[in-house]
Structure formats: structure tokens, C-alpha cells
SETIDO-50141 format. One record per atom (N, C-alpha, C, O): x, y, z. Coordinates in pm, whole numbers, padded with zeros to 5 digits, always signed. Example, Ala and Ser with C-alpha at 12.3 -4.5 7.8 and 13.67 -1.06 7.14 Angstrom:
SETIDO-50141
+01319-00569+00780 +01230-00450+00780 +01320-00330+00780 +01424-00332+00846 +01285-00225+00708 +01367-00106+00714 +01290+00003+00787 +01341+00114+00804 
***
This chain:
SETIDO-50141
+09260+07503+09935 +09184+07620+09976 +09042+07607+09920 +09026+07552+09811 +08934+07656+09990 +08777+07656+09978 +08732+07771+09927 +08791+07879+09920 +08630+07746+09895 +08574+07908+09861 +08510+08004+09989 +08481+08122+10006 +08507+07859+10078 +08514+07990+10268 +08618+08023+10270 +08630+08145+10279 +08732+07952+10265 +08831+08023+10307 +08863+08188+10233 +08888+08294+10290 +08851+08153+10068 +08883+08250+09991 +08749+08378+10014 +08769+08499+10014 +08644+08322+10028 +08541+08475+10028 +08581+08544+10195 +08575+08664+10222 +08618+08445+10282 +08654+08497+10432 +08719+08651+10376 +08680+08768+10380 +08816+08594+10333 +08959+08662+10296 +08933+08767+10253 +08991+08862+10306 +08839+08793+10147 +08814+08882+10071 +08695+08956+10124 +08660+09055+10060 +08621+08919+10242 +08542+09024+10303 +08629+09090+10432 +08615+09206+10472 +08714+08998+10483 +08778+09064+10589 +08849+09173+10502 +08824+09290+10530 +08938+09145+10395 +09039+09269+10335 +08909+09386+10347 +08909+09481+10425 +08797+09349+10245 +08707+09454+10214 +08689+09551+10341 +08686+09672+10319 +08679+09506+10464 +08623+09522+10621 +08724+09634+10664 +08709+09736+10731 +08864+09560+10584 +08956+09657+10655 +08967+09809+10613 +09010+09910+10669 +08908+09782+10488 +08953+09897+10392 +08811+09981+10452 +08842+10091+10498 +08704+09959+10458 +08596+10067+10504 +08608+10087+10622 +08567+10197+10659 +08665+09996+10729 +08744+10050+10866 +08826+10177+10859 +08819+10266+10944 +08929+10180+10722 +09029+10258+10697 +08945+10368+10665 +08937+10465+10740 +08874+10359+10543 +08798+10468+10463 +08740+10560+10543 +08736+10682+10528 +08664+10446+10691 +08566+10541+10774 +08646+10593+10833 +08605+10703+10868 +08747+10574+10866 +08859+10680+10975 +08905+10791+10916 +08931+10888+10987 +08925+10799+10770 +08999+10919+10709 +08880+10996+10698 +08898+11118+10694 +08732+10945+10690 +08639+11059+10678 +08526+11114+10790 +08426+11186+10794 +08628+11012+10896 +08560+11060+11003 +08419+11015+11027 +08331+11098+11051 +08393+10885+11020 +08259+10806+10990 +08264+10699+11085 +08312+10594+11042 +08227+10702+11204 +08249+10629+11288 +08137+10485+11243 +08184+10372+11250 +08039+10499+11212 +07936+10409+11108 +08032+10297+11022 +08048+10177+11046 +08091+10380+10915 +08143+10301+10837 +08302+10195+10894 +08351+10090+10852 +08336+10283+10999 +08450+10223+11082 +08413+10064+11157 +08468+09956+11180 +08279+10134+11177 +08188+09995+11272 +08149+09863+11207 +08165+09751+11256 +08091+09897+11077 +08077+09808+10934 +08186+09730+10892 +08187+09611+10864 +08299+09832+10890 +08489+09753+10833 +08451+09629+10947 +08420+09513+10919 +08464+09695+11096 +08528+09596+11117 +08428+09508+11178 +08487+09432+11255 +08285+09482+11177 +08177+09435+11113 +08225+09287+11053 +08215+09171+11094 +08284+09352+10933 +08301+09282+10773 +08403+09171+10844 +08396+09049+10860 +08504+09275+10881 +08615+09174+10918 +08601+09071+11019 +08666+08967+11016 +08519+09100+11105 +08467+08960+11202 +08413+08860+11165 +08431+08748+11212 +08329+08895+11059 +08253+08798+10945 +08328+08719+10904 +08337+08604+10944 +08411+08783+10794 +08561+08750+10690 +08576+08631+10822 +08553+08510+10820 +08610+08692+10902 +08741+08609+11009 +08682+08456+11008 +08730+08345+10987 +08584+08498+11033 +08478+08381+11102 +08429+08258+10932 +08414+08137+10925 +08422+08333+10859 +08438+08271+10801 +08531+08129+10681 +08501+08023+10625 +08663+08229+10699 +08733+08154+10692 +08796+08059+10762 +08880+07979+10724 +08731+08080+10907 +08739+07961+10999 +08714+07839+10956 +08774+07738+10918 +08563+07895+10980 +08489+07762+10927 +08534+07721+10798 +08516+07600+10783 +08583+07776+10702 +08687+07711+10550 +08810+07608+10621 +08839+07490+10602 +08850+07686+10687 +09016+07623+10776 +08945+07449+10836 +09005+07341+10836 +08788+07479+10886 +08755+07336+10992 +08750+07238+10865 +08815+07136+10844 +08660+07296+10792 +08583+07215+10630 +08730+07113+10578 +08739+06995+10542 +08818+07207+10592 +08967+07146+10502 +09011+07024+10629 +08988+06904+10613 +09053+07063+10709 +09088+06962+10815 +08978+06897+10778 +09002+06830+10678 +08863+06888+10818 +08789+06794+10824 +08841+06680+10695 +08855+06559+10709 +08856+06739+10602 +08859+06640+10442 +08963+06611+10456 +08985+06503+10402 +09066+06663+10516 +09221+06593+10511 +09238+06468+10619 +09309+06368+10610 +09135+06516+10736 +09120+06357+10765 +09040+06256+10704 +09072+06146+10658 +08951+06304+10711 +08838+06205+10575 +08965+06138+10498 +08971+06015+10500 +09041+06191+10447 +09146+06158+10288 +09242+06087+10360 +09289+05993+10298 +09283+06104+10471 +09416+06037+10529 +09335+05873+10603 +09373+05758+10579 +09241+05907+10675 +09170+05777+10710 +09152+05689+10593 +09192+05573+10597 +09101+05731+10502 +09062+05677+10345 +09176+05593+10300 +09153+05490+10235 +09301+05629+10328 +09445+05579+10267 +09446+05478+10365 +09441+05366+10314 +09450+05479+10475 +09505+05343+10589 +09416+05180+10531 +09435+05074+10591 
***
């Protein structure tokens, strides 16, 4: 695991929770921001997910 993968993670959770927050207070703003965050998060830990494949082939070619 990367530190994209891991900050993804941890802005999407964050994303979800002010998604949540803005709904209980009726904040359509902050609802928009959550899930904002969480597209980010998402997207970011993508690109963590490509970074790793990428090195696991790098590492497996490396062995042959």
C-alpha cells in the first residue's frame, strides 16, 4: 500500500462523513463538498492502485 492509496482512503472516508454531516443539518453545500472529497479520495487512490501494479510489474519483470 502507497501513501495514494492510504490519503485516497482517508479523504474519501472524510467526504463521506461531511456528505453525512451536511444532510443531518440540512446543508446542501457541505453535502456537495462530502461528496466532492469523495471523488477526489476515489480518484486518488486509483492512481495509488496504477503506481502499485505498475511496481509489481517492474518487480516481477526484474525476477525473469
Amino acid at each position: 500500500m502507497n501513501k495514494d492509496q492510504v490519503k485516497g482512503k482517508a479523504k474519501e472516508v472524510g467526504g463521506k462523513i461531511q456528505q453525512k454531516v451536511g444532510e443531518v443539518v440540512g446543508s446542501s453545500e457541505q453535502q456537495l463538498k462530502g461528496m466532492k472529497n469523495q471523488a477526489e479520495g476515489n480518484i486518488q487512490q486509483k492512481a495509488g492502485d496504477v503506481k502499485e501494479a505498475a511496481k509489481d510489474i517492474a518487480k516481477d519483470r526484474g525476477n525473469r
